[in-house]
N, C-alpha and C positions, 0 to 999 in steps of 0.2 A: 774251700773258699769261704770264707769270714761273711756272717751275714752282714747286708748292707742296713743301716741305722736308717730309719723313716724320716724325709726330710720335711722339717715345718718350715710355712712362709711367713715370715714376718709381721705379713698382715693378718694373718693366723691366727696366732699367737698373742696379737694386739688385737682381735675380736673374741677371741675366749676371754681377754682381762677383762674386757669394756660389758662383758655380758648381762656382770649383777649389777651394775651401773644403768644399765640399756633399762633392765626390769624392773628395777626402783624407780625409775624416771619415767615410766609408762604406767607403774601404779599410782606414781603420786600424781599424775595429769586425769588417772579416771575419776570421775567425778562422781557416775554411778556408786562406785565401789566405797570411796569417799561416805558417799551419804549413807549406803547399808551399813558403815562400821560404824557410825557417828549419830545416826539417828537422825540428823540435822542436816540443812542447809543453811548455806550465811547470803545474803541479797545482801549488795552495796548499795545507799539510796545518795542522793546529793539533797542535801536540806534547804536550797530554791532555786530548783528547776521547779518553778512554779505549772501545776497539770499537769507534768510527767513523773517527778521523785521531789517530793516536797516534805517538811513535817508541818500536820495538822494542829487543831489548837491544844492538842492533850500530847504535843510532842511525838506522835508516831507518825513512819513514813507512810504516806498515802500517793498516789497517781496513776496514772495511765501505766509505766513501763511495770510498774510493781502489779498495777492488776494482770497485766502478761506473765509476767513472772508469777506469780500464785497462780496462774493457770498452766505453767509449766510442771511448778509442783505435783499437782493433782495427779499430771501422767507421769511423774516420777514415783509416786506411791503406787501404782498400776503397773508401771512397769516391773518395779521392786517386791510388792507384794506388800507393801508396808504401810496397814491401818494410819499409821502419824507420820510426820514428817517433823520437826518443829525447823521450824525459820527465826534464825537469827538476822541480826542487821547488825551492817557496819556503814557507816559513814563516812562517804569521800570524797575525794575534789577533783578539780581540773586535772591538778599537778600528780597527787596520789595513786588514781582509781587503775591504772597499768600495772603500775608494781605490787600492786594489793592484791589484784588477780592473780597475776602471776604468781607468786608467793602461798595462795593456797587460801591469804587471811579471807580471800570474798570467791564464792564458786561462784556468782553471776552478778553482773553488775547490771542494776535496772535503773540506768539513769538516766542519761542525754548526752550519748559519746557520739560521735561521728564516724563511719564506718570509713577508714582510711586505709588505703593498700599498703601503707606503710606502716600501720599501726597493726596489721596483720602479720608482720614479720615477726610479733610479739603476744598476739592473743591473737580468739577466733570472733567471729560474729554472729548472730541472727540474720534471719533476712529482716529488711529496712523493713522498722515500724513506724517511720515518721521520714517524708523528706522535706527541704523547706529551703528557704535561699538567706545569707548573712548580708545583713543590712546593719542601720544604724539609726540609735535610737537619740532624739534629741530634747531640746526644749523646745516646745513650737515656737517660740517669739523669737530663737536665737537668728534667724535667717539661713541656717545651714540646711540644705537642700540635694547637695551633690559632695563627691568625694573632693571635687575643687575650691569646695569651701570649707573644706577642713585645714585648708594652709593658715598653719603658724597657729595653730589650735592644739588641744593638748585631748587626745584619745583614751576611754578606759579601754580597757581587756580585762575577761578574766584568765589570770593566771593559768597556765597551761591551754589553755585552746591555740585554734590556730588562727584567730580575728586579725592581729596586728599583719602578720606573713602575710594573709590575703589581701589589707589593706596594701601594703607595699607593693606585692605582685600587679594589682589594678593598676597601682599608679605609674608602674615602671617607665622611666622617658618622660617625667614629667613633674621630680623634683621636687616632690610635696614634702615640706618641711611641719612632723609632727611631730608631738609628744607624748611617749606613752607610760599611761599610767593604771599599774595591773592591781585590781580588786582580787581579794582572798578567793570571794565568789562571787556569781552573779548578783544577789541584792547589793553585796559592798560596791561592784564595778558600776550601779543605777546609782547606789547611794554617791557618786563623787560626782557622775553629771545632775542630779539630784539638789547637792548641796555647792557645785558652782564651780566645783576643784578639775572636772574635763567638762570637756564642748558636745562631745562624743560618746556612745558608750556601743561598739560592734559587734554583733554575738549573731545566731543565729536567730530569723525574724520572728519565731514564735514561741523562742525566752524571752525573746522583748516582750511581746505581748502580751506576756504574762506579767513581766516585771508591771508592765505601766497598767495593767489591769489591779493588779494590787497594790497601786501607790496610791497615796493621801488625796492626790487631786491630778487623776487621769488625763484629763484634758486638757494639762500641762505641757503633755509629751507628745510626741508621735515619733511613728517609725518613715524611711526616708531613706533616699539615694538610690544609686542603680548596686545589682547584686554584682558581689563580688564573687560569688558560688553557690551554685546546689546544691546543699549538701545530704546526706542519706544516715540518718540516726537508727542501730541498733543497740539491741542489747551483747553484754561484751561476757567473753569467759575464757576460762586458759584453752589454750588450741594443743595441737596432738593429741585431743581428745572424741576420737571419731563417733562411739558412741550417743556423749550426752550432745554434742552436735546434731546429729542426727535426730537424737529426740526432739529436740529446740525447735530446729528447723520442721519437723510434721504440727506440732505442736500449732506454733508461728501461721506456718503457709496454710495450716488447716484454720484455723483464724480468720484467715482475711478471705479464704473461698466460702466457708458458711456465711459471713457477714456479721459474725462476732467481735469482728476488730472495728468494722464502721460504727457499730453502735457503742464499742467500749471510746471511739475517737468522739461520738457526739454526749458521752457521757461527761467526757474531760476539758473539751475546748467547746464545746456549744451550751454549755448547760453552767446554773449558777452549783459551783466547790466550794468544799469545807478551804478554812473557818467562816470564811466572813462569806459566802456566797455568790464568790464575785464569780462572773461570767466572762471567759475570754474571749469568746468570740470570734474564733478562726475559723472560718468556712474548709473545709477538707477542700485541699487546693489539687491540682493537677497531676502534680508529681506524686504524692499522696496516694491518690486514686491508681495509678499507675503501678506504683509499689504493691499495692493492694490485689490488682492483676495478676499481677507478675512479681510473686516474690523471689528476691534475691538478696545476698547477701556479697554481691561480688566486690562491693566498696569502691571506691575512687582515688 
């Protein structure tokens, strides 16, 4: 009787091919691994998220999310066993700081992202180090008070967030005729209400308050209207990567249970920052404090 040939399934045979594929795609997401071969980490900063990722007067990134991040570092050489680390920086925007990660060019991005469930289908999160609510920031004298008076007015954005969407959602069934007009980055999208070219300028309330904290003549501006979302700011990095996650997050949550992250938050928004000393002045608001409790990073 003729022996019978061992039969393969399909899917077999199409999980043996995909296998160096599978393990090249799990090395290139470790980050850990990444850093021991590299010596280095790269931090993406945003150059005015003024208090969180900014550059100071000598041009280097300084803020709140970078001071987390070089606190992550530290237990990344502890974990590693690796006297130095060097940190590099890259530089990134609204539109950018997704594909940068992902791609490998930035291992963490310490900027002012918004932890979005859909933005997780694409990179991973920290738990929330900042929550705050999207308002809008005006001239005071202009009369604009509510999302109602924004009709037949012309709206910045910046570029890649999701201000404009949320504007529209608010206003659903009520046919507000606006204009929008997307700044590179947050100082460009101040600089056009600023200089007279929108009415409007909608972002999350405490880059506003930074922006108008660092303008020429403060009490120009104010912030305004009803929120159009809570939102929950982490730091961002490629996902599949269970690990340096994991790090992140002990890291993070161990942070806000010592009470390290209250005083690095009264360092950056209660206190006079480089260059010019200005003081923002955000009281650690509710949602904030809550995060603080209760870290997570489960996004919205």
């Amino acid at each position: 009787m003729p022996k019978l040939r061992p039969l393969f399934s399909f899917a077999a045979v199409l999980a043996a091919a995909l296998m160096p594929f599978a393990a090249a795609q799990a090395q290139e997401n470790d980050t850990l691994a990444k850093i021991k071969a590299s010596g280095a980490i790269t931090f993406g900063y945003r150059e005015s998220s003024f208090g969180f990722s900014y550059l100071d007067g000598n041009l280097k990134p300084i803020g709140y999310s970078l001071d987390i991040c070089n606190r992550i570092v530290e237990a990344v050489k502890s974990e590693l066993k690796m006297p130095a680390v060097e940190i590099k920086y890259q530089a990134v925007t609204s539109a950018n700081r997704i594909p940068l990660v992902q791609n490998g060019t930035v291992d963490i991005e310490c900027g002012s992202t918004t932890n979005l469930v859909e933005r997780q289908k694409l990179v991973a999160f920290s738990p929330d180090i900042f929550r705050y609510n999207v308002r809008m920031l005006v001239k005071a004298d202009s009369g604009i008070r509510s999302i109602a008076d924004l009709q037949g007015k012309t709206v910045a954005t910046t570029s890649g967030t999701t201000s404009f969407r949320l504007l529209r959602e608010a206003d659903r069934g009520r046919s507000l005729e606006v204009t929008n007009l997307a700044g590179k980055d947050h100082s460009d999208s101040f600089l056009l209400v600023e200089s007279g070219r929108a009415q409007a300028f909608v972002l999350d309330d405490i880059l506003l308050a930074g922006q108008i904290a660092n303008a020429r003549n403060p009490k120009d501006f104010l912030i305004t209207g009803e929120s159009l979302r809570t939102e929950n700011q982490s730091l961002m990095f490629r996902k599949d990567d269970p690990a340096f996650k994991a790090l992140v997050d002990r890291v993070v949550s161990g942070m806000m249970k010592s009470g390290e992250m209250e005083k690095l938050y009264a360092k950056w928004f209660m206190s006079p920052i480089p260059p010019k000393g200005i003081n923002i002045n955000y009281p650690l608001n509710a949602e904030t404090k809550d995060a603080f409790a209760n870290p997570s990073s489960k996004g919205i």
